[in-house]
N, C-alpha and C positions, 0 to 999 in steps of 0.2 A: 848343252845346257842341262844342267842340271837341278833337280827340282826338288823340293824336300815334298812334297806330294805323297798322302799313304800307299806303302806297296798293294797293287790289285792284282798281281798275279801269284798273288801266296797259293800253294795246294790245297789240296782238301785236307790232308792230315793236318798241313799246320793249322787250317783253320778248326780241325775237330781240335788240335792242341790245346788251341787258346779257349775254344769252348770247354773244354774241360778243364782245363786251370782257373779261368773263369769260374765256371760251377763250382769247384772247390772251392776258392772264397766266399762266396757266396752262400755254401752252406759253411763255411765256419765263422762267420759273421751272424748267420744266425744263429748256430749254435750259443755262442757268445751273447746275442741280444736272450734267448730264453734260458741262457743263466743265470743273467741278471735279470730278468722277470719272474722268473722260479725265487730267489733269494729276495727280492721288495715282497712277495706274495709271504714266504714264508715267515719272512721278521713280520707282519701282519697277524697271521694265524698263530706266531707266538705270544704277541702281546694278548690275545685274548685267550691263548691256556692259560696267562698269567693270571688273565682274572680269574678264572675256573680254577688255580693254584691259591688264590687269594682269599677265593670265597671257603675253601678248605680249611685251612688256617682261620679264617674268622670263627667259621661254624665250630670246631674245638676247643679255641680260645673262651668264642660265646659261652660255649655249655660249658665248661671250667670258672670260670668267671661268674660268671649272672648265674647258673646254678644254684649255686649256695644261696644265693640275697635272695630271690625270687620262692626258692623251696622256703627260706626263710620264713620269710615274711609270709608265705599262704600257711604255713606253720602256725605261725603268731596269731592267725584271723580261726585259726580251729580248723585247718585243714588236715587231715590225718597226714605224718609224715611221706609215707609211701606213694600218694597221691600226688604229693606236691611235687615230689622229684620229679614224678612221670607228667604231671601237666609241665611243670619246667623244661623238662628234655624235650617235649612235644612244641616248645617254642620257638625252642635254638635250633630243633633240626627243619624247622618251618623256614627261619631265615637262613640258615644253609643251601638250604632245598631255593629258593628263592634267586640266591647269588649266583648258587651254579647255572640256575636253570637260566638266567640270563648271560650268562658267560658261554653256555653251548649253542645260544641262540645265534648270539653273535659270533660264532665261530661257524655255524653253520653256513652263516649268510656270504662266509669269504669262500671265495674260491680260488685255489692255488693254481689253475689250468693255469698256462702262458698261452692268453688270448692272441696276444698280439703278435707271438711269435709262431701260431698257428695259420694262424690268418697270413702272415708273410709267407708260410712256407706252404701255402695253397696257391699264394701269387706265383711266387717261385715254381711252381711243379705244373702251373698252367703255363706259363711262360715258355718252361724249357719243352712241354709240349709242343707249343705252337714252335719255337724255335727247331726243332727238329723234322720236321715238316716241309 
């Protein structure tokens, strides 16, 4: 009579075999899970250099731009020319100052660690602790 029942008299090697081939996938499934947690994290921390790239671009744009009208016009009220550039530069590099400094913030606040594949792989290494034992 023949029984499809799992075999229980495997060795010890084969059984160290399969725990080790086992372990093997298991760490290359996590590998794989904290690639893809490292790469969502990272598209993350890009979008907001973009804004810390964005506020760049505004802030030279601004002082090119509104420069001229603003030194203008404090020109036009009796403002000595010299003065008005530099209050005008003092404005544009204020809202500069301002975009970046919210673009770092929010860059700060992410974190690219792979929580989750940290945390799996503390399961894992207590696990194969206890399993060897």
């Amino acid at each position: 009579m023949a029984m499809d029942a799992p075999r229980t008299d495997r060795s010890i090697g084969e059984l160290f075999s399969d725990l080790s081939q086992q372990t093997a996938d298991l760490v290359r499934q996590e590998m794989r899970l904290a690639k893809a947690e490292l790469s969502e994290k990272l598209a993350g921390a890009g979008r907001h250099a973009a804004l810390i790239g964005a506020a760049a671009v505004f802030g030279v744009g601004a002082i090119v731009a509104l420069t001229a009208t603003v030194a203008l016009g404090l020109i036009e009220i009796g403002v000595e020319p010299w003065l008005a550039a530099g209050i005008t530069a003092a404005v544009m590099g204020l809202a500069a100052y301002l975009l970046a400094h919210s673009g770092i913030a929010a860059l700060r606040k992410t974190s690219i660690a792979p929580v989750e594949t940290i945390q799996s792989l503390k399961e894992t290494t207590q696990w194969l602790k206890n399993a060897t034992r």
